[in-house]
C-alpha positions, 0 to 999 in steps of 0.5 A: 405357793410355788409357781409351775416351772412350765408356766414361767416366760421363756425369756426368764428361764432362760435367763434363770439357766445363764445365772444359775450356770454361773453360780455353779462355775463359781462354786467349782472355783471355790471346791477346787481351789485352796484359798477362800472367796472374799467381798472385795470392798470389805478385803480392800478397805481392810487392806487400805486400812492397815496402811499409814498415810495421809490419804482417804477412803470413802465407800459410795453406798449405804451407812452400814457398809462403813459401820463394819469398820468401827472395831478399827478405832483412830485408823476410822479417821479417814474413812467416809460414807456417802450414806446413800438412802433407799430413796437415792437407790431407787431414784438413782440420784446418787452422783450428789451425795458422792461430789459433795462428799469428795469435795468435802474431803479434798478441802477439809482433809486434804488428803494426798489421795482418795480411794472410792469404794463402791458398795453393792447397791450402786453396782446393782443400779449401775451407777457409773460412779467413776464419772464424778470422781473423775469430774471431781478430780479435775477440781483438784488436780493434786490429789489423786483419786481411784475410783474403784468398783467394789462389792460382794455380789461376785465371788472372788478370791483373796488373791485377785483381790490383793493384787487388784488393791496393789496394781492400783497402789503401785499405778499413783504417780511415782515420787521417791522418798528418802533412803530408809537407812537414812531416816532410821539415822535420822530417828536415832539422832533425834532420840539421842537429842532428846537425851541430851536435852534431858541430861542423859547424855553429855554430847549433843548429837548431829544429823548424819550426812546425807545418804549415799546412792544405793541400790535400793529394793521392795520385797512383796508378800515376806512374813511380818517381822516381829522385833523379839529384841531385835532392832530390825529384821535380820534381811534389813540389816544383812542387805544394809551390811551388802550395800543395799536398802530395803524401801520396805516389806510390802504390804505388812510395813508399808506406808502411803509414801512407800507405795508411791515410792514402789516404782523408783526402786531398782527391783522387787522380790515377790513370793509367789509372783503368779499371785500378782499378774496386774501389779506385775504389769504396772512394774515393767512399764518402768522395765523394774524386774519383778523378781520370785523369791520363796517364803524365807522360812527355814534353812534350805528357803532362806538360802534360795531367798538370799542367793535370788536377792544376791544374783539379781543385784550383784551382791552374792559374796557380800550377802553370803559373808553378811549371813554367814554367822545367823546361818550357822546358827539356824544349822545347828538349831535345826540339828538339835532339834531334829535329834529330839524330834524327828517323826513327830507327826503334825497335821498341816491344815489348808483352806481355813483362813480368810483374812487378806494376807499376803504371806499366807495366800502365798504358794496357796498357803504352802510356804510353810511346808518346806520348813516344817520338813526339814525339821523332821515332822512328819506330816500330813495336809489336812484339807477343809472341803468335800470329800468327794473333791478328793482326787481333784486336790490330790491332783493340785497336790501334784501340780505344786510338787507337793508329795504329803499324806493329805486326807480332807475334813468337811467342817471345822467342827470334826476336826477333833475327831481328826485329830485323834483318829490320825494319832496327831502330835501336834498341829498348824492350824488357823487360829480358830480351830484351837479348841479342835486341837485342845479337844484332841488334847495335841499342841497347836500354833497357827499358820503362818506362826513360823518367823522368817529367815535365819533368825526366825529358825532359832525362833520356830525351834524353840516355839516348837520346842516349847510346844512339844517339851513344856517345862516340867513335863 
C-alpha cells in the first residue's frame, strides 16, 4: 500500500523534488538533442576495446560488468574484473581486490598502460578507488594508469563520453613513433623477403633508408576507410605524394602507440571540433593547432577538407595537383548520376544509432546530408522522438544552417508507415530499421554508408546506383 505523501519527512521530500528535478533536466537534454545517451563504462570499454596495443583494462565492479564484453572474442585478452561480491559492497572493503588485481597485471602482463574502469556499484558506495591506483602506481612507475570514474547511473552523451575517452588518451605520456610511411616500407620489404625465400622472386630485397623529416599530422573522427582494392585510402596517399604523413585516422585505425604518439605531431584535423572541447585542451598545452575539417564525403565536402589541410600546413598547390585526376573523376560520377536521378526522394533518418563512432556523432549525424544534396536527392530528415518536440528540432534544425523537409516519428515501429505515406524512394537509416524500409517495399543503406573523399563519390554513385537501378529491373 502506497504511502500518503503528507506523511513522508520533510527532509525526504525535499530531497525526492531535488532528484526528481534532475531527472526531468535529464530527459529535456535527451528530447532536445539529436544524439543518444550512453552508459559511460559500457561506450569506454567498447572504445578501448577497439584499439590495438599492449595495454589492459580492468572494470572495478561486479563480474557481470566484464561479461557483457565476451561477444568480443581474443580482444577479452586484456580486459579484467576485480569481481567484487555483495559482501565487499556492503562492507566497503574493496580497495583489496582491485591492489591485488593491479598488481597482478603489472607483473603477469606487464602492460604498457592500465585503464581502471569503475562500475556503478562502487560510484553508489563512494569508493575513491582512484587512491589505490594511484598507490599502485607508485609500485610500478613505468606503466601508466588512469583511473577513471565510469557508470551508468548518469545520463550521458556519446559525444561527452568520446571526448572524455580521447582527453585521457591524448593525456599519457608522449612518445613518438616512427614514420608511417616508413613501416608500410618496411612491410613491403619484409613481404618481398618472404618471396624471395620462397622462390618468387630472383632479387633479395633491402631495408629502405631511414625516413626523411616531414610534417606529419592526425585526422580526428574521418569515415573508415574501406580498401575496395585499393592499397591505402586516397588522403593517405594524396598527403604522402604533398610530403606529408598521416600518423593515422583517429580512433577507427588508431593503435596504442598512435595515441601516445598524437601529441608529437604537427597538427590535427577534426571533424566537428565542438564535439571534443577536453581532448582539445589537453592538444594546446604542446600549442599543436586543432584544426575543424568537414566529413569528406562529396565533392564540394572533400574540396573544403583538402583546401583546410593545404592552408594549415602549407601544401595547398602540391594537394591540388596530388588530387586532381580522382577529383575529375568524382565531377563526372556525380553528373551521371544526377542526370538518372535528380528528384529521387530519400528519407534521411536522425537520432537512431547509439554505437560510439565518431564519424557519425559528428555535426550530430548530419555529415552526410551535403553529399546527399549534391547528388540531386530529394530530401526529407526524419527525426525518431516526440511529436510535440517538433518546433524545438526545427529550431536546432536552423541553428545548424540546415533547410530540409523534416517531419518526426515516435517509435521505430511506424516508420514503415512513414515511409509510405511520404511517397519515399529510398532510404538512409540506421542499420536496424531495415525490415521498415523492406516493409514500404524502397531500398535502403545505412548511415554513415557513404565512403569519403574523391574516391568514395565513384563509390556512393554506384552503391546508390545499384540500389535505385538493380540489374534487370
Amino acid at each position: 500500500m502506497q504511502r500518503d505523501p503528507a506523511t513522508l519527512p520533510a527532509a525526504f521530500v525535499a530531497l525526492r523534488a531535488e532528484d526528481e528535478a534532475f531527472w526531468q533536466d535529464q530527459e529535456r537534454n535527451i528530447q532536445g538533442a539529436l544524439g543518444q545517451p550512453c552508459c559511460t563504462l559500457s561506450g569506454i570499454a567498447s572504445g578501448l576495446l577497439r584499439i590495438r596495443g599492449h595495454f589492459a583494462i580492468v572494470i572495478h565492479g561486479e563480474d557481470e560488468c566484464a561479461g557483457c564484453f565476451r561477444h568480443l572474442g581474443p580482444q577479452m585478452v586484456n580486459l579484467f574484473c576485480t569481481g567484487l561480491t555483495e559482501q565487499e559492497f556492503v562492507t566497503g572493503r574493496t580497495a583489496e581486490p582491485l591492489r591485488r588485481c593491479l598488481d597482478a597485471v603489472c607483473e603477469e602482463v606487464q602492460p604498457e598502460g592500465i585503464f581502471v574502469l569503475g562500475a556503478c556499484p562502487v560510484e553508489v558506495i563512494g569508493d575513491t578507488f582512484e587512491d589505490v591506483v594511484a598507490e599502485v602506481g607508485r609500485r610500478h612507475p613505468s606503466i601508466p594508469m588512469v583511473a577513471l570514474h565510469t557508470n551508468g547511473l548518469k545520463v550521458g552523451t556519446q559525444t561527452a563520453m568520446l571526448d572524455w575517452m580521447f582527453e585521457q588518451l591524448a593525456s599519457l605520456p608522449p612518445r613518438p613513433t616512427l614514420a608511417p610511411s616508413w613501416r608500410r616500407a618496411v612491410g613491403h620489404a619484409a613481404l618481398g623477403a618472404l618471396d624471395h625465400a620462397l622462390g618468387a622472386r630472383t632479387d633479395a630485397p633491402t631495408l629502405p633508408p631511414a625516413p626523411a623529416t616531414r610534417p606529419t599530422i592526425a585526422l580526428l573522427g574521418l569515415p573508415p576507410w574501406h580498401p575496395r582494392g585499393r592499397m591505402l585510402p586516397e588522403y593517405v596517399g594524396a598527403l604522402d605524394r604533398a610530403g606529408v604523413e598521416v600518423l593515422a585516422n583517429f580512433p577507427h585505425n588508431a593503435s596504442f602507440d598512435d595515441w601516445r604518439a598524437l601529441r608529437t605531431t604537427d597538427a590535427t584535423f577534426v571533424a566537428d571540433r565542438s564535439l571534443y572541447p577536453k581532448l582539445g585542451r589537453v592538444l594546446s598545452r604542446d600549442a599543436r593547432p586543432f584544426v575543424e575539417v568537414p566529413l569528406p564525403v562529396g565533392l564540394r565536402a572533400t574540396d573544403t577538407f583538402y583546401a583546410a589541410i593545404g592552408e594549415a600546413i602549407g601544401r595547398v598547390e602540391a594537394l591540388e595537383a596530388a588530387c586532381a585526376p580522382a577529383r575529375e573523376g568524382a565531377a563526372a560520377a556525380i553528373e551521371g548520376f544526377r542526370a538518372r536521378f535528380a528528384g529521387v526522394k530519400l528519407a534521411y533518418g536522425l537520432r537512431m544509432n547509439n554505437n560510439y563512432n565518431a564519424d557519425e556523432l559528428a555535426y550530430q549525424g548530419t555529415g552526410d546530408l551535403a553529399a546527399l544534396e549534391e547528388l540531386g536527392f530529394d530530401i526529407t530528415l526524419l527525426v525518431q522522438g516526440p511529436p510535440d518536440k517538433r518546433e524545438k528540432f526545427g529550431q536546432l534544425f536552423e541553428r545548424r544552417g540546415l533547410h530540409f523537409k523534416f517531419d518526426m516519428f515516435a517509435e521505430p515501429w511506424i516508420l514503415g508507415e512513414v515511409l509510405v505515406d511520404g511517397g519515399f524512394e529510398i532510404a538512409c537509416l540506421a542499420d536496424f530499421a531495415r525490415s521498415e524500409a523492406q516493409r514500404a517495399r524502397i531500398p535502403m543503406f545505412p548511415v554513415r554508408r557513404l565512403e569519403a573523399c574523391y574516391d568514395g563519390v565513384v563509390d556512393n554513385t554506384i552503391l546508390l546506383t545499384r540500389l535505385l537501378a538493380p540489374a534487370g529491373s
